[in-house]
HTML snippet that shows the backbone in 3Dmol.js (N, CA, C, O; Angstrom):
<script src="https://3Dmol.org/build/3Dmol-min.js"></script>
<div id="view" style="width:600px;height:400px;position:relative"></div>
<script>
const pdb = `
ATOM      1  N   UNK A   1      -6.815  21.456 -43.184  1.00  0.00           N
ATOM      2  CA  UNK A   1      -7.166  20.331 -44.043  1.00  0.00           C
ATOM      3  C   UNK A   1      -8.108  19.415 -43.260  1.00  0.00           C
ATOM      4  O   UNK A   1      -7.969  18.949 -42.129  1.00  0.00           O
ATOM      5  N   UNK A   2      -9.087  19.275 -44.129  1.00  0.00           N
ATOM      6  CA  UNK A   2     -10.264  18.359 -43.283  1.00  0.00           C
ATOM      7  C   UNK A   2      -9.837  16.497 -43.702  1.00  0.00           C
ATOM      8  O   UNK A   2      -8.969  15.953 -44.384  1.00  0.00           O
ATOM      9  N   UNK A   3     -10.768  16.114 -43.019  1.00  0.00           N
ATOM     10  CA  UNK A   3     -10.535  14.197 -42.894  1.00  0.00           C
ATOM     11  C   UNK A   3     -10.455  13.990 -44.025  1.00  0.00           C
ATOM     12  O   UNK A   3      -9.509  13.288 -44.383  1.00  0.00           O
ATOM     13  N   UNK A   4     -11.396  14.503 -45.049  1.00  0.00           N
ATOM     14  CA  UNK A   4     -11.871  14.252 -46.364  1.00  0.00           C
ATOM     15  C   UNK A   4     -10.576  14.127 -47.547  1.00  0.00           C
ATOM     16  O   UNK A   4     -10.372  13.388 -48.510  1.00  0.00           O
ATOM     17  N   UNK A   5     -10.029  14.980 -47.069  1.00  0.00           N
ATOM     18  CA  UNK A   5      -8.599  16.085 -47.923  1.00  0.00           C
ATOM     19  C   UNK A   5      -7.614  15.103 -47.261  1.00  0.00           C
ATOM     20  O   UNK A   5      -6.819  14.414 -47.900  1.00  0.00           O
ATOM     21  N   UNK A   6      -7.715  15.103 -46.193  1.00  0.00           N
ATOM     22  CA  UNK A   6      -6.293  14.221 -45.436  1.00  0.00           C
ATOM     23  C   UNK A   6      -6.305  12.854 -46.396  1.00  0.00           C
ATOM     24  O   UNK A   6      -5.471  12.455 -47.208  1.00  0.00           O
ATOM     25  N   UNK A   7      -7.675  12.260 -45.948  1.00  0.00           N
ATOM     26  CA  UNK A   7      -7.799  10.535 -46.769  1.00  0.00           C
ATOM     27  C   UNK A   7      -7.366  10.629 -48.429  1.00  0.00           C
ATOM     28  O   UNK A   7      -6.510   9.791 -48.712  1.00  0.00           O
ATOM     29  N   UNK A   8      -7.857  11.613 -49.742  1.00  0.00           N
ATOM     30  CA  UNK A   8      -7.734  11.953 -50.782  1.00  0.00           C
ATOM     31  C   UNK A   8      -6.254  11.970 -50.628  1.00  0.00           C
ATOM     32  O   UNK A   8      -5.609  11.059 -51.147  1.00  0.00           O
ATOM     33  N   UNK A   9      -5.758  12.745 -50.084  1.00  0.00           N
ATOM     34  CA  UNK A   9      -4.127  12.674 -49.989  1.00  0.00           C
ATOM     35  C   UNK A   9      -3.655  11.740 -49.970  1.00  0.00           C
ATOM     36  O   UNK A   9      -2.900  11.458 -50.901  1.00  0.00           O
ATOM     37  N   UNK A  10      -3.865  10.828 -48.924  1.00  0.00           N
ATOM     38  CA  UNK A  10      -2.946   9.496 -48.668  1.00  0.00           C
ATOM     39  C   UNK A  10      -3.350   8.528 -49.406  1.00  0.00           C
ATOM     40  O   UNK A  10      -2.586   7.563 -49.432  1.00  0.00           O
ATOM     41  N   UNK A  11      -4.445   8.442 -50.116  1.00  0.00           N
ATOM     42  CA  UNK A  11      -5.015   7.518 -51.604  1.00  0.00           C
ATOM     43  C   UNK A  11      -4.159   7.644 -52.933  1.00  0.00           C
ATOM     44  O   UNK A  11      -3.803   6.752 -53.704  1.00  0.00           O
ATOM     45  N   UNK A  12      -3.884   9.297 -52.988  1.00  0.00           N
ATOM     46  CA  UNK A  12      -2.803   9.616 -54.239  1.00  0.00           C
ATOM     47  C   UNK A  12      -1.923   9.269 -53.641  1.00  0.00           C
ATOM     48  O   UNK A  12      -1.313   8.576 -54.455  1.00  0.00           O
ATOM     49  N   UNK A  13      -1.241   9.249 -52.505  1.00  0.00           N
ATOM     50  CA  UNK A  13       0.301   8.669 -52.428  1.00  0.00           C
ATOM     51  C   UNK A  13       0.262   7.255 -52.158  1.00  0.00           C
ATOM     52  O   UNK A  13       1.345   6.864 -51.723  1.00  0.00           O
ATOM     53  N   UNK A  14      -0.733   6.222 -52.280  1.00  0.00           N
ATOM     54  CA  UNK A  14      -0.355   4.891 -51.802  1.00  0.00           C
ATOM     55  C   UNK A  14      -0.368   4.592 -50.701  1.00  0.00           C
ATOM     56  O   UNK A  14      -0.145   3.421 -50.394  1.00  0.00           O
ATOM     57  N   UNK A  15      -0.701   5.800 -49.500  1.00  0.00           N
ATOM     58  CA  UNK A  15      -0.127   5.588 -48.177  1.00  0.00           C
ATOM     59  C   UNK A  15      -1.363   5.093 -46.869  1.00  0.00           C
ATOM     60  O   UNK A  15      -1.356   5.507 -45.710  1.00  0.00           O
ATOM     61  N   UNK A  16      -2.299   4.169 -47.440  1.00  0.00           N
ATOM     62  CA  UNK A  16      -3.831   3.709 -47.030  1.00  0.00           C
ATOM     63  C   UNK A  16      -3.088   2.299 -46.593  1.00  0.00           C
ATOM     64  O   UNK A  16      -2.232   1.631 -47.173  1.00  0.00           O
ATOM     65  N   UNK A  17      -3.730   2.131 -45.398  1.00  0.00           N
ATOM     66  CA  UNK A  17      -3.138   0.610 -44.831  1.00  0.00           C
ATOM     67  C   UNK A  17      -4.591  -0.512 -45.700  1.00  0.00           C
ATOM     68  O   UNK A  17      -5.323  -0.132 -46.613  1.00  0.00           O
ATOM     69  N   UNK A  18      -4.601  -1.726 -45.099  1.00  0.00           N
ATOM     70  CA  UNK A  18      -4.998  -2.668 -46.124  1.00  0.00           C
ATOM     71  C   UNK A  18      -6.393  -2.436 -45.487  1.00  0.00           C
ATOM     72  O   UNK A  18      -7.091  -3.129 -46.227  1.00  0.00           O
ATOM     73  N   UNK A  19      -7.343  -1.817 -44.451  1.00  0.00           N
ATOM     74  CA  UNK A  19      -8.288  -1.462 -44.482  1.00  0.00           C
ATOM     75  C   UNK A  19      -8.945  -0.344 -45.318  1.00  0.00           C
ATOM     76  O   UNK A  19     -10.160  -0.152 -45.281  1.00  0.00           O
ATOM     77  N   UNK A  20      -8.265   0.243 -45.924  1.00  0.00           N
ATOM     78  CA  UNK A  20      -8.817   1.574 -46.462  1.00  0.00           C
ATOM     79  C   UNK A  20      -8.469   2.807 -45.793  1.00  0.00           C
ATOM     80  O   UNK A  20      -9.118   3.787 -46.158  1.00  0.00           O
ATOM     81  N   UNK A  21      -7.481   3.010 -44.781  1.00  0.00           N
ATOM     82  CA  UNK A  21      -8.136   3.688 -43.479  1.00  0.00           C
ATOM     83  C   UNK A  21      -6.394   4.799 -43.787  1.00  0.00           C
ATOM     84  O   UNK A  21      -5.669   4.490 -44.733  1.00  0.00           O
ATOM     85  N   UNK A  22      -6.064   5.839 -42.965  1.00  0.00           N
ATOM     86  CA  UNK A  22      -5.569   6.593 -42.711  1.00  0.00           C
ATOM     87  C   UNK A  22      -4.231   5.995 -41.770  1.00  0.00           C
ATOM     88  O   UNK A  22      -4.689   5.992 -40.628  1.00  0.00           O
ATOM     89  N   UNK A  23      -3.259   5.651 -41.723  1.00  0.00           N
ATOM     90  CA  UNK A  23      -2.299   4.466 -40.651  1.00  0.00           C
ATOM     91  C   UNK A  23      -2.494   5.310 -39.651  1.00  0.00           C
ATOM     92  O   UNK A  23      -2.243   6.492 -39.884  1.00  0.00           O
ATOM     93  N   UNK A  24      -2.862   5.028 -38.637  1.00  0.00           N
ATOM     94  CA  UNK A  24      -2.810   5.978 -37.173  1.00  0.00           C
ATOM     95  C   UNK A  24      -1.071   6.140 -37.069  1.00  0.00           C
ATOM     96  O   UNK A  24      -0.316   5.554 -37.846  1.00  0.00           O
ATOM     97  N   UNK A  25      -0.740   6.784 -36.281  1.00  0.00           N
ATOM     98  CA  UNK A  25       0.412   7.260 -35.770  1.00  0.00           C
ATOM     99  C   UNK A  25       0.367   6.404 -34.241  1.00  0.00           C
ATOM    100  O   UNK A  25      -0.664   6.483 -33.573  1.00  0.00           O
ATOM    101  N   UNK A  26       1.520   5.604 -33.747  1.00  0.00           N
ATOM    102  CA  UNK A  26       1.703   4.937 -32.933  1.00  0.00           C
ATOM    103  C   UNK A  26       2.597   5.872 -31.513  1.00  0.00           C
ATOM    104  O   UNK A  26       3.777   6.215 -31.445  1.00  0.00           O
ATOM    105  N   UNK A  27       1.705   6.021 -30.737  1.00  0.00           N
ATOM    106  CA  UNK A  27       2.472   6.585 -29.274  1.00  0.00           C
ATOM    107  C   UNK A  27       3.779   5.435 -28.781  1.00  0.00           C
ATOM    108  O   UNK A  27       3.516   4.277 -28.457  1.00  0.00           O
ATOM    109  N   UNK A  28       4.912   5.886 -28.794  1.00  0.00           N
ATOM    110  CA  UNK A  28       6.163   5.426 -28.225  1.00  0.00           C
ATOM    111  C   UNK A  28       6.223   5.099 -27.016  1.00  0.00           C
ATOM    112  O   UNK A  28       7.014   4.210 -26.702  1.00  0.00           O
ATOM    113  N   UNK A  29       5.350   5.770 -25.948  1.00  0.00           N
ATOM    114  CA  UNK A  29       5.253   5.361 -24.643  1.00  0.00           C
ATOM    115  C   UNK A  29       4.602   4.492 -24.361  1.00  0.00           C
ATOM    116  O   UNK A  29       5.021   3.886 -23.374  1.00  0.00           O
ATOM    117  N   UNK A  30       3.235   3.915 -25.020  1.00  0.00           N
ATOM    118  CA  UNK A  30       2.793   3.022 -24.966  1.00  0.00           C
ATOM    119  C   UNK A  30       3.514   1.179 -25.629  1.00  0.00           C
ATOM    120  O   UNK A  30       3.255   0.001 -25.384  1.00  0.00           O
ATOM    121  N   UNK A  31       4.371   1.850 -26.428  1.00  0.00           N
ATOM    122  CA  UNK A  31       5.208  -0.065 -27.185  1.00  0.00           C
ATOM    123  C   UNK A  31       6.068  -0.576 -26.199  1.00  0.00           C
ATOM    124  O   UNK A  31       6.640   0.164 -25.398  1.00  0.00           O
ATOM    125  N   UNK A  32       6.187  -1.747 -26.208  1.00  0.00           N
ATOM    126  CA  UNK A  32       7.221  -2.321 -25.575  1.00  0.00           C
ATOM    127  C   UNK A  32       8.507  -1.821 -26.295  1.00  0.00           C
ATOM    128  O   UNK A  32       8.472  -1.127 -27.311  1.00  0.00           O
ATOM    129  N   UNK A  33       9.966  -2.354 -25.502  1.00  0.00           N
ATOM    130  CA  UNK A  33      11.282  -2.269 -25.884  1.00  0.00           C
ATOM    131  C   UNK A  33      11.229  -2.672 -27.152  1.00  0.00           C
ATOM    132  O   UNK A  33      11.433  -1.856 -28.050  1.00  0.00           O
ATOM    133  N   UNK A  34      10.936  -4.036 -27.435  1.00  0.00           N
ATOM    134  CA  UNK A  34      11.000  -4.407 -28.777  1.00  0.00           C
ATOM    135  C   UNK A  34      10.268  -4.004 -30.284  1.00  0.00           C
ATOM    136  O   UNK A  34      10.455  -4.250 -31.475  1.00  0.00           O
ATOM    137  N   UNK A  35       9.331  -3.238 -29.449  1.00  0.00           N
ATOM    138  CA  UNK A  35       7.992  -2.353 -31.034  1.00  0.00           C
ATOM    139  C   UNK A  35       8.659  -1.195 -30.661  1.00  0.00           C
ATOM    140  O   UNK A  35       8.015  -0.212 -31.027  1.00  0.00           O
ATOM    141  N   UNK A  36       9.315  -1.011 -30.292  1.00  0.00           N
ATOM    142  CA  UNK A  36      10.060   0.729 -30.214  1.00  0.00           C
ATOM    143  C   UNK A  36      11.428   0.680 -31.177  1.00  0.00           C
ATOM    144  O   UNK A  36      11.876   1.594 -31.869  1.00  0.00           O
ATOM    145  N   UNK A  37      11.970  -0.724 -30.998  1.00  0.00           N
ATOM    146  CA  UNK A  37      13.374  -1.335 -31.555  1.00  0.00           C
ATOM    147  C   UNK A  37      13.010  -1.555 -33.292  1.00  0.00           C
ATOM    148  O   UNK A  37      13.607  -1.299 -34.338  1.00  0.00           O
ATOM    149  N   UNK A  38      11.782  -2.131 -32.948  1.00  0.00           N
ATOM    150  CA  UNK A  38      11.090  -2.674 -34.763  1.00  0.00           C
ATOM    151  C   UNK A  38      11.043  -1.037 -35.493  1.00  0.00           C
ATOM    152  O   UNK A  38      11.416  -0.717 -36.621  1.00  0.00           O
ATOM    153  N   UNK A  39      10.627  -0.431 -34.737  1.00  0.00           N
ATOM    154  CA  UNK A  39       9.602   0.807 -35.286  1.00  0.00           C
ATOM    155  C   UNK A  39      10.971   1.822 -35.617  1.00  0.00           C
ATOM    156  O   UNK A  39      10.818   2.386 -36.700  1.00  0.00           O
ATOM    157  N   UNK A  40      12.112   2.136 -35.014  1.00  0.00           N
ATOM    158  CA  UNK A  40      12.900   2.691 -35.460  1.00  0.00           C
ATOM    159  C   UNK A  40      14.298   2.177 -36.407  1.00  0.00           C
ATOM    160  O   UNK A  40      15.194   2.957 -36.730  1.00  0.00           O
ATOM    161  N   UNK A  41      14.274   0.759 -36.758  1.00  0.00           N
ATOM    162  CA  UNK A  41      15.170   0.304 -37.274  1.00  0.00           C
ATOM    163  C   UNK A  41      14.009   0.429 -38.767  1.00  0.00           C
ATOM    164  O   UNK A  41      14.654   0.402 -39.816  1.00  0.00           O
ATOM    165  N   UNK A  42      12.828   0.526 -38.927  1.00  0.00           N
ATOM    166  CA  UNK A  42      12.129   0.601 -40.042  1.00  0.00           C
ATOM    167  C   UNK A  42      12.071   2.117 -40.709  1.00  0.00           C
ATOM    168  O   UNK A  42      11.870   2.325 -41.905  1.00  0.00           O
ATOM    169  N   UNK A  43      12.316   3.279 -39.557  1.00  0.00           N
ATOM    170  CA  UNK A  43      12.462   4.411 -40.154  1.00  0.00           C
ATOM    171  C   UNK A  43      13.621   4.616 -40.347  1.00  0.00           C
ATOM    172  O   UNK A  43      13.531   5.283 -41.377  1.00  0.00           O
ATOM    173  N   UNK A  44      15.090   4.523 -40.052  1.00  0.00           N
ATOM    174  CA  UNK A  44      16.361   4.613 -40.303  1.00  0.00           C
ATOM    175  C   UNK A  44      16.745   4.057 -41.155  1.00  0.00           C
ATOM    176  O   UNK A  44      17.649   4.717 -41.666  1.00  0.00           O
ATOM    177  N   UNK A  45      16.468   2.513 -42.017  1.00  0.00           N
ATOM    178  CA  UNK A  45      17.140   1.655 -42.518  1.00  0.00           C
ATOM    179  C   UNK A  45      16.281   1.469 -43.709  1.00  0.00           C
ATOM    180  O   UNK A  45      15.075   1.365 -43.483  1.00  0.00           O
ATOM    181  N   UNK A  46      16.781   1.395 -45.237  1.00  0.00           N
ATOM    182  CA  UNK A  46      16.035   0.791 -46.519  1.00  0.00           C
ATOM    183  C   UNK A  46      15.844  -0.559 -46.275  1.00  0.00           C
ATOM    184  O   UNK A  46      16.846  -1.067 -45.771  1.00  0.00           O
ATOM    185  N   UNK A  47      14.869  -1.370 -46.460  1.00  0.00           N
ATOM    186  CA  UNK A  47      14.525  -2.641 -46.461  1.00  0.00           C
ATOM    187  C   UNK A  47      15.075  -4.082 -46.623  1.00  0.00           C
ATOM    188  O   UNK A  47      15.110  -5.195 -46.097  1.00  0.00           O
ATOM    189  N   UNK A  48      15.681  -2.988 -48.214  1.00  0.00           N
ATOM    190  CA  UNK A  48      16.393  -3.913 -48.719  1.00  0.00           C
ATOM    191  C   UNK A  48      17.659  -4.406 -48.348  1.00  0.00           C
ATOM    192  O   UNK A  48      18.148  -5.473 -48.722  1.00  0.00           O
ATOM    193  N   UNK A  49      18.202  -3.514 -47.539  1.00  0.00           N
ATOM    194  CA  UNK A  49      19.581  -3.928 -46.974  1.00  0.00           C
ATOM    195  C   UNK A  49      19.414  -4.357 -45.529  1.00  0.00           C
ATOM    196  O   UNK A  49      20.410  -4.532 -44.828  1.00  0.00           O
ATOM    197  N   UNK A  50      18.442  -4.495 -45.158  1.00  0.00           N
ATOM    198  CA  UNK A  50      18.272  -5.856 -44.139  1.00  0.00           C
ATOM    199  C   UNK A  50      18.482  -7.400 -44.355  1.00  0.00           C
ATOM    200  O   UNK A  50      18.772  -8.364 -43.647  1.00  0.00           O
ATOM    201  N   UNK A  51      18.179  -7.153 -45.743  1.00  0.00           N
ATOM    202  CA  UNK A  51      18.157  -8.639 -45.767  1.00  0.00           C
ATOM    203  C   UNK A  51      19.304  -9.366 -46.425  1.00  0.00           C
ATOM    204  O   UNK A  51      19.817  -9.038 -47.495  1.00  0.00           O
ATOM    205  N   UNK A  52      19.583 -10.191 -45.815  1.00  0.00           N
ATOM    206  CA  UNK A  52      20.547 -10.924 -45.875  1.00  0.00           C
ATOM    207  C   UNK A  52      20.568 -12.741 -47.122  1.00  0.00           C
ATOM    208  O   UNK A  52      19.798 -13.695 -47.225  1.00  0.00           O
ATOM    209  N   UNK A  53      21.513 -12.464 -47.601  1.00  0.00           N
ATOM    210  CA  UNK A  53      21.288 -13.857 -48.901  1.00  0.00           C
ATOM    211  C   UNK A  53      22.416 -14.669 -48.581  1.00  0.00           C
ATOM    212  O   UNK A  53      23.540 -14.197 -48.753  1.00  0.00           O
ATOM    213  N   UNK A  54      22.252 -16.000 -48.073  1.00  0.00           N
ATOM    214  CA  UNK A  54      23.412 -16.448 -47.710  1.00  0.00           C
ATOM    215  C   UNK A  54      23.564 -17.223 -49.030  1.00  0.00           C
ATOM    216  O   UNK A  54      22.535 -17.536 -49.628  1.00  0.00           O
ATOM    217  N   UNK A  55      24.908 -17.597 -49.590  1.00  0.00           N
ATOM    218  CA  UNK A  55      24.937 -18.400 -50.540  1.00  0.00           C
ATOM    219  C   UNK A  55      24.729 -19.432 -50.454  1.00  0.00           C
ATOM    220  O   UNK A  55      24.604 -19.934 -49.338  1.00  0.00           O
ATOM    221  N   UNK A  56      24.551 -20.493 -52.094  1.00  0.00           N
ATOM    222  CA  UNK A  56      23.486 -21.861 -51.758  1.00  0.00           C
ATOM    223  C   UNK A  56      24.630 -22.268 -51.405  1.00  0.00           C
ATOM    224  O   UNK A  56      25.546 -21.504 -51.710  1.00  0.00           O
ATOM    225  N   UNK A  57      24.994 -23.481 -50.710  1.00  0.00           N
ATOM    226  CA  UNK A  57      26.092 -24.397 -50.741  1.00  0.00           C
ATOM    227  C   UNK A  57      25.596 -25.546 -51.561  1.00  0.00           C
ATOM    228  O   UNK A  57      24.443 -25.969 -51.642  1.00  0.00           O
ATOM    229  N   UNK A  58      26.971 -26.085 -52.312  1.00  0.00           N
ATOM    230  CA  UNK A  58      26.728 -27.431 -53.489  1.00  0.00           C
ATOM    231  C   UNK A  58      27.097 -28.313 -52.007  1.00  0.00           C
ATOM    232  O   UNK A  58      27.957 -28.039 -51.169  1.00  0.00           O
ATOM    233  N   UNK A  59      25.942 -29.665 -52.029  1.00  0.00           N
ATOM    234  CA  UNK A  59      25.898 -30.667 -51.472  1.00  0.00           C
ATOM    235  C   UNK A  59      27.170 -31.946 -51.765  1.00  0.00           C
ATOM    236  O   UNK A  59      27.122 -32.536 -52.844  1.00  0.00           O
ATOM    237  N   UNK A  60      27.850 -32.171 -51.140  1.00  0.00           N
ATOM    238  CA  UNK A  60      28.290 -33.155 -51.928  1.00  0.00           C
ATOM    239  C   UNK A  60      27.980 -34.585 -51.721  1.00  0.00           C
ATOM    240  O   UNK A  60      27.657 -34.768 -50.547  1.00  0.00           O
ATOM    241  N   UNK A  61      27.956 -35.766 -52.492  1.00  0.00           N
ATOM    242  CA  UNK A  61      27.381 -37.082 -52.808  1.00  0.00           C
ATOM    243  C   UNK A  61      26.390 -37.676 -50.951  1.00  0.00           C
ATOM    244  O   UNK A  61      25.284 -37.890 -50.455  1.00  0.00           O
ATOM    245  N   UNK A  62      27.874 -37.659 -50.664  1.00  0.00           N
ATOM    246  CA  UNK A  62      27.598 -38.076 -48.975  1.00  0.00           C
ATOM    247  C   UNK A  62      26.093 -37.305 -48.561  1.00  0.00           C
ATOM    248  O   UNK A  62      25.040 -37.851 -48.231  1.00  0.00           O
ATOM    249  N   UNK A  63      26.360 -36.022 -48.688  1.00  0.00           N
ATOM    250  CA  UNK A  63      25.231 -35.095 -47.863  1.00  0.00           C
ATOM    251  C   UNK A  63      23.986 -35.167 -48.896  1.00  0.00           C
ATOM    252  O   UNK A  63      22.896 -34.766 -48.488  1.00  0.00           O
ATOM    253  N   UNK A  64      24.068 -35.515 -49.825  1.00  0.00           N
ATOM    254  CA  UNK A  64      22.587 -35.227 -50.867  1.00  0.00           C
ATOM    255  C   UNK A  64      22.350 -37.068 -50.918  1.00  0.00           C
ATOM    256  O   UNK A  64      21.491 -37.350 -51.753  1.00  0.00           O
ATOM    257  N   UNK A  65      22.925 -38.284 -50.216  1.00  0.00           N
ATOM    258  CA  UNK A  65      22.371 -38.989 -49.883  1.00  0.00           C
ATOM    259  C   UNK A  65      22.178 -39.525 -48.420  1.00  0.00           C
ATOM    260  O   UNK A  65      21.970 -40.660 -47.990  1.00  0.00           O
ATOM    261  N   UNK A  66      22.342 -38.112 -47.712  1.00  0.00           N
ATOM    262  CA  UNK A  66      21.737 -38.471 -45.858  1.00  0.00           C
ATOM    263  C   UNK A  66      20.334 -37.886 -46.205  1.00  0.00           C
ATOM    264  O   UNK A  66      19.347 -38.616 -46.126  1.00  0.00           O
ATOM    265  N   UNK A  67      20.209 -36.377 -46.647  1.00  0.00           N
ATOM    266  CA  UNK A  67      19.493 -36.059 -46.756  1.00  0.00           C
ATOM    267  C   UNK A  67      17.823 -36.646 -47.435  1.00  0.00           C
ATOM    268  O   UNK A  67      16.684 -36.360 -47.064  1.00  0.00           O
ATOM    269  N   UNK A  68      18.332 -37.591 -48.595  1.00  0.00           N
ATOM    270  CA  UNK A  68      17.229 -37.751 -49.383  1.00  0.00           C
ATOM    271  C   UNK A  68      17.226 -39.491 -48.125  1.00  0.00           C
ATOM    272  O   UNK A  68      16.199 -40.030 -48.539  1.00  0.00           O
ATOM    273  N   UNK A  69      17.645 -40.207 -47.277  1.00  0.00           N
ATOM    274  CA  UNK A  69      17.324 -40.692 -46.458  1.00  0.00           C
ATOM    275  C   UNK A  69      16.776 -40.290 -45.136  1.00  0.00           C
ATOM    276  O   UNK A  69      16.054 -40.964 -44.402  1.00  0.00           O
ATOM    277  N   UNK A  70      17.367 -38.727 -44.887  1.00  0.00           N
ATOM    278  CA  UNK A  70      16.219 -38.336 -43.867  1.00  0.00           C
ATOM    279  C   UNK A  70      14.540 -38.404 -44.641  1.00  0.00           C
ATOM    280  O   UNK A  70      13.568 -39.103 -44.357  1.00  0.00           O
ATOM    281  N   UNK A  71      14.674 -37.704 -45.349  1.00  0.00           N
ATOM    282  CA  UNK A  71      13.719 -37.382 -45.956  1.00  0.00           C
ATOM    283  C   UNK A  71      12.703 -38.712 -46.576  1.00  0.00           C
ATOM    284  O   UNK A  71      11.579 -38.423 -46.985  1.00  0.00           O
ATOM    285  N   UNK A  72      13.127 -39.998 -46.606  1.00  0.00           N
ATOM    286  CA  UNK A  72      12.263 -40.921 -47.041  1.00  0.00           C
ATOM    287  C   UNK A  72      12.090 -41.665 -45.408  1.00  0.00           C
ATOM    288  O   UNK A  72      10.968 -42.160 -45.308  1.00  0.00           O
ATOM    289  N   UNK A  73      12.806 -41.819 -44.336  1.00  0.00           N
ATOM    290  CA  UNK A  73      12.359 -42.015 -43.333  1.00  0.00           C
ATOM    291  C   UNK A  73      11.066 -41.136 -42.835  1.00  0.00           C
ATOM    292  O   UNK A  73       9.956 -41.535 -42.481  1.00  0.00           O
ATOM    293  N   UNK A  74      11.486 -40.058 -42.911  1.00  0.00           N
ATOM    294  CA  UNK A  74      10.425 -39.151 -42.507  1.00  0.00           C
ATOM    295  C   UNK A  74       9.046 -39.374 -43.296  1.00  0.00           C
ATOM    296  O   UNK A  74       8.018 -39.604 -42.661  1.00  0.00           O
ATOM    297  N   UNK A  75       9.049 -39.315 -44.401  1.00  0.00           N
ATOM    298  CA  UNK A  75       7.779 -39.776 -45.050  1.00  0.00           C
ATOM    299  C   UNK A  75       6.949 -41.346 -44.637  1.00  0.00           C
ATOM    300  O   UNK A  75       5.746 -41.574 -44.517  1.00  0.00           O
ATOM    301  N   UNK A  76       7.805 -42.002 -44.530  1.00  0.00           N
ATOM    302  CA  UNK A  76       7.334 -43.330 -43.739  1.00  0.00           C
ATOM    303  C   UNK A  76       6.987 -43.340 -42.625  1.00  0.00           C
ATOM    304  O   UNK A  76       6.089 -44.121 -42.312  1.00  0.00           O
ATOM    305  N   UNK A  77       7.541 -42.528 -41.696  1.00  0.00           N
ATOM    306  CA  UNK A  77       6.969 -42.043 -40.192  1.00  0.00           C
ATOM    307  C   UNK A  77       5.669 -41.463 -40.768  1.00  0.00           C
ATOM    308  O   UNK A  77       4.789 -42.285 -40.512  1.00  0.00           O
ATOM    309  N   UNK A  78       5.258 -40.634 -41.294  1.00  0.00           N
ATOM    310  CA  UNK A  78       3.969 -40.116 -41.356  1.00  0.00           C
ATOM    311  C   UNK A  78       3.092 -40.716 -41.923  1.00  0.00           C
ATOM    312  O   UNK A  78       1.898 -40.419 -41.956  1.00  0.00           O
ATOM    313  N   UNK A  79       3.754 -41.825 -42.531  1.00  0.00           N
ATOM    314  CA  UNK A  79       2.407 -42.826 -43.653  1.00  0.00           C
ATOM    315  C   UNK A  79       1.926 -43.946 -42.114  1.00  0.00           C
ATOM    316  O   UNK A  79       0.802 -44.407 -41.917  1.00  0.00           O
ATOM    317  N   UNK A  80       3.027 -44.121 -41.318  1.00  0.00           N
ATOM    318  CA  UNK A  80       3.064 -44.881 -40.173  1.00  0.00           C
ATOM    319  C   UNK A  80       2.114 -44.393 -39.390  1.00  0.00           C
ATOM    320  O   UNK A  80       1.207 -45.159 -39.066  1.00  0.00           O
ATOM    321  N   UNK A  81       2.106 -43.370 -39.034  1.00  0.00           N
ATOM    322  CA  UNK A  81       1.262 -42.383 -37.996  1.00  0.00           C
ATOM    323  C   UNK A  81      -0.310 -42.193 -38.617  1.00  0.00           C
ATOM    324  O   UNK A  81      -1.371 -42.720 -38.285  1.00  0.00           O
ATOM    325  N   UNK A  82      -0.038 -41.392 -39.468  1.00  0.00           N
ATOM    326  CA  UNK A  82      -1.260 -41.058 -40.302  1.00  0.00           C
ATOM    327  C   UNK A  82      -2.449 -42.250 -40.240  1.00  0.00           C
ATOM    328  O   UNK A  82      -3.497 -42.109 -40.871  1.00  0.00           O
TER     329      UNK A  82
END
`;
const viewer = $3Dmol.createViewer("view");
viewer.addModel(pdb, "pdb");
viewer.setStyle({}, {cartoon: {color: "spectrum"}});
viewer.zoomTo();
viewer.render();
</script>
């Protein structure tokens, strides 16, 4: 199979990185510990079950009025600064 045939291939499957291009294949001896750690927890594992949803927590009175006082201090610091 020539370049031509290889690229046509990976166009019908979706499998073209955001240049247009063919994804090179990455040498293992060359990554650090941690692009060796990334690179095989991405071929072993579905995506979707990485990720993690923590539930919202309800604020109660106290905490949804520190907050909206951090939050108007802070805006006054930056009108201050600015």
């Amino acid at each position: 199979m020539d370049d031509e045939e290889a690229w046509l291939d990976a166009l019908e499957k979706g499998e073209l990185d955001d240049n247009g291009d063919i994804p090179k294949t990455k040498d293992p001896s060359l990554m650090t510990a941690r692009q060796k750690a990334l690179l095989e927890r991405a071929r072993t594992s579905n995506p979707v079950e990485n990720v993690s949803v923590a539930p919202k927590e309800e604020l109660s009175e106290e905490a949804k009025r520190k907050r909206e006082e951090k939050n108007r201090r802070r805006k006054l610091q930056v009108c201050r600064c600015g």
